[in-house]
C-alpha positions in Angstrom: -7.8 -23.6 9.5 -5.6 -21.4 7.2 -4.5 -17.9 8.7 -5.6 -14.8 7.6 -3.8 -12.5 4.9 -5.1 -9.0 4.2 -3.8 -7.6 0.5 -4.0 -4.1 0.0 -3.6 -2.3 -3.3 -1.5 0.5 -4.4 -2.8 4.5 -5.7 -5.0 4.2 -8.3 -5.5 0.8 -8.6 -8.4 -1.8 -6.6 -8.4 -5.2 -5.5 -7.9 -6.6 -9.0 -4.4 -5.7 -9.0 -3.8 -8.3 -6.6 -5.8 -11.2 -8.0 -2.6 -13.3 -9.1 -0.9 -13.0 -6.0 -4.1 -14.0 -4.2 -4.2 -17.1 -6.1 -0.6 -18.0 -5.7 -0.9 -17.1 -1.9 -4.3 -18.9 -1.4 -2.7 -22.8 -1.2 -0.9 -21.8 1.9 -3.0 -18.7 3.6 -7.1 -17.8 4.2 -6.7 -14.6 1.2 -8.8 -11.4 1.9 -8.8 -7.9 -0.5 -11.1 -4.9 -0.7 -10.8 -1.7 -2.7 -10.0 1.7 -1.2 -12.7 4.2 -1.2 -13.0 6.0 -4.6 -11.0 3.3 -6.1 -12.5 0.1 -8.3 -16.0 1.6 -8.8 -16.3 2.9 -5.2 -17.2 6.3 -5.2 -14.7 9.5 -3.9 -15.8 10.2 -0.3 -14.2 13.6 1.1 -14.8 12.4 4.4 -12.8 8.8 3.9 -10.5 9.9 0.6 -7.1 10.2 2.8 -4.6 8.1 4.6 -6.7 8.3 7.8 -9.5 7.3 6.2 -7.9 4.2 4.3 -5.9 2.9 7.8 -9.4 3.1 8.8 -11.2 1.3 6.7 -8.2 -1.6 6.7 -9.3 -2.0 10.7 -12.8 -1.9 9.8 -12.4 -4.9 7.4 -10.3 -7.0 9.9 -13.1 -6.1 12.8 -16.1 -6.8 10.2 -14.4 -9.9 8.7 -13.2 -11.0 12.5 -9.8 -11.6 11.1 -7.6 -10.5 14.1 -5.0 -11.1 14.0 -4.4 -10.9 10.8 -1.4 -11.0 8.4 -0.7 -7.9 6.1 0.6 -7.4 2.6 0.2 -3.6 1.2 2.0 -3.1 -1.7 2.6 0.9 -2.4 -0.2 2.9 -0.9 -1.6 0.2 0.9 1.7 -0.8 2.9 1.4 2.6 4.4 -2.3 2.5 5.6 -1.7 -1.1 6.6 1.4 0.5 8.7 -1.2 3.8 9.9 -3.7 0.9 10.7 -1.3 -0.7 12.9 -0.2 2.0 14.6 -3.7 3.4 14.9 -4.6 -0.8 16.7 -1.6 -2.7 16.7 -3.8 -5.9 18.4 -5.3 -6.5 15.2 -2.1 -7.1 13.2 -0.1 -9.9 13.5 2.8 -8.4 10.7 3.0 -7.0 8.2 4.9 -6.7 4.9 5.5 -3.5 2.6 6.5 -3.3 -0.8 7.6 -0.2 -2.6 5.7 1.8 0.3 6.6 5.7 0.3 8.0 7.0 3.8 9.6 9.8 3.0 6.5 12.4 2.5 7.1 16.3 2.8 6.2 19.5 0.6 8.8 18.7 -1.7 8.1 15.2 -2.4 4.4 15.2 -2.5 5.1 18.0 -5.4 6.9 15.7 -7.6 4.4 13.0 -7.4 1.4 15.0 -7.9 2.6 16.1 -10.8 2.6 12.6 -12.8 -2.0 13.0 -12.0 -2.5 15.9 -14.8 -5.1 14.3 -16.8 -4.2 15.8 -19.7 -0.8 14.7 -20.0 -1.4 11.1 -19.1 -3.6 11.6 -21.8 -1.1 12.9 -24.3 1.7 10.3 -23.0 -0.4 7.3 -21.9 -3.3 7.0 -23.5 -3.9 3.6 -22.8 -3.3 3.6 -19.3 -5.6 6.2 -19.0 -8.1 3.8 -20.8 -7.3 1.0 -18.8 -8.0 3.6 -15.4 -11.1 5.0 -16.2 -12.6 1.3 -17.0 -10.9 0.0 -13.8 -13.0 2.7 -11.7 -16.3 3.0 -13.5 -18.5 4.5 -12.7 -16.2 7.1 -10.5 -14.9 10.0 -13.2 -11.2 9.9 -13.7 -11.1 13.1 -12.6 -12.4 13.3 -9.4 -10.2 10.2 -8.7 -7.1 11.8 -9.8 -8.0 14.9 -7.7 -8.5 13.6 -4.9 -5.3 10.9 -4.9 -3.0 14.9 -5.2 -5.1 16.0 -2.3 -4.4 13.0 -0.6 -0.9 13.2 -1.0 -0.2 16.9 -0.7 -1.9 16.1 2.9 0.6 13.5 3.4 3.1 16.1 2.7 2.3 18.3 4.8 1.0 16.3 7.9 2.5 12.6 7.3 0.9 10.3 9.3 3.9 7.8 9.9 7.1 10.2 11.8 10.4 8.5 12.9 8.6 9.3 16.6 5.6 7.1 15.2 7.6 4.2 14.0 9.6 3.7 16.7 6.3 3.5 19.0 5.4 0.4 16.7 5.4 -3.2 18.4 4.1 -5.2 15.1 6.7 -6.7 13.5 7.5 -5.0 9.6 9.0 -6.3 6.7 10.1 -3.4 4.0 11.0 -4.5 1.0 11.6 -2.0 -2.2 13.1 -2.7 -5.2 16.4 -1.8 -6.7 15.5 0.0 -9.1 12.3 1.9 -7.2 12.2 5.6 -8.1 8.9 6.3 -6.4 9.8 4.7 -2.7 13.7 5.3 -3.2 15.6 2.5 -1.8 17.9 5.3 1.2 14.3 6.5 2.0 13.0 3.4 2.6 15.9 1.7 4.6 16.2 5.1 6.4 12.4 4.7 8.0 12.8 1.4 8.3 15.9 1.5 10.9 13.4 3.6 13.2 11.3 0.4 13.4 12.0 -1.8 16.4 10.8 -5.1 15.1 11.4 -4.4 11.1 13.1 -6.2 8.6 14.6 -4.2 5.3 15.4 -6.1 1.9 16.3 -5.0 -1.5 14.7 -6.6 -4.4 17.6 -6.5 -7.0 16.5 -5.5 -10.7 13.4 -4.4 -9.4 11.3 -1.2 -10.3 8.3 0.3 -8.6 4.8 -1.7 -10.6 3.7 -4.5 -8.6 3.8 -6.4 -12.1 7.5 -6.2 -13.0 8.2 -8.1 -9.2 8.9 -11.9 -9.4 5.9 -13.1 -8.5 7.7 -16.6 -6.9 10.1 -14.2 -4.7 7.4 -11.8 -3.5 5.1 -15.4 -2.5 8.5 -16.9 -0.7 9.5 -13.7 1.1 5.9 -12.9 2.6 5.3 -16.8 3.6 8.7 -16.5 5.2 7.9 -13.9 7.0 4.7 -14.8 8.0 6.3 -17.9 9.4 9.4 -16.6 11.2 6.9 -14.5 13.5 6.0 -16.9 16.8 
């Protein structure tokens, strides 16, 4: 019987995003996704639209799906709710590995990210990714899903769920890995909250940027199987 392996998506995106690395990861592992509330077609719940609600929801699917204890991937957004999850019922997780996961929330930092969801100018310098995001989440309005992602992340700025004093409390065993060339994560933020963590791992991905598509896909396979396997 194959073990379990959770995938969870990034901001903005759903379950799709991860169909190729499913299907690379499914000879070796028992492959499981789901799409964040308001994301994929889901619609925008106020009460489940932030971080606490996400990490939530991860621990609901491993306690519906009985997949404790289960294996972890979260790339982006979902490394960090996989990491709140875990913190929030660390039983359930077996590991878990992070790519291009941003630690380093505050104020500041939440300002310059929201400031990439103004519909307007994604409209006027993206068109087609604004296309491609408002078929991705049909029926949801683009909108309300951008609005909500800023309030999300202001929150996260102001309040952030994962505090050096929160991951050094964490017994699952982490793997952090962010690309070299990153700019969303950052790769001194990253190895900076990663030292805090008493069972973590911290890698550089050389040549790498943020989008889960520019990753080798046969490094990102090797590095989680590794993983997986190195953990007795």
């Amino acid at each position: 019987m194959k073990q379990p392996l959770l995938l969870l998506h990034g901001a903005l995106a759903s379950e799709a995003q991860l169909k190729p690395l499913a299907r690379e990861l499914s000879a070796f592992y028992s492959i499981h996704t789901f799409s964040f509330s308001g994301h994929g077609g889901r619609a925008v719940a106020a009460d489940s639209f932030s971080m606490q609600g996400f990490a939530k929801e991860v621990a609901l699917f491993i306690e519906e799906k009985a997949l404790a204890p289960v294996d972890i991937f979260g790339y982006s957004m979902g490394g960090y709710a996989a990491l709140a999850a875990a913190v929030a019922a660390p039983g359930s997780i077996r590991t878990i590995t992070t790519l291009g996961t941003k630690l380093d929330w505050s104020p500041a930092t939440a300002a310059l990210e929201t400031r990439f969801l103004d519909l307007d100018t994604m409209r006027a310098k993206v068109p087609h990714y604004v296309a491609q995001l408002e078929q991705l989440h049909a029926p949801t309005p683009l909108p309300e899903l951008l609005t909500a992602t800023a309030g999300m992340m202001r929150t996260l700025g102001t309040a952030p769920l994962l505090t050096p004093t929160v991951l050094a409390n964490l017994e699952v065993p982490v793997q952090m890995m962010v690309g070299e060339l990153d700019k969303n994560a950052g790769v001194d933020a990253s190895r900076h909250f990663a030292d805090y963590m008493p069972h973590a791992t911290f890698e550089i991905l050389m040549n790498t940027p943020h989008p889960l598509e520019r990753v080798n896909p046969d490094l990102l396979v090797s590095r989680i199987a590794r993983f997986i396997e190195s953990v007795v």
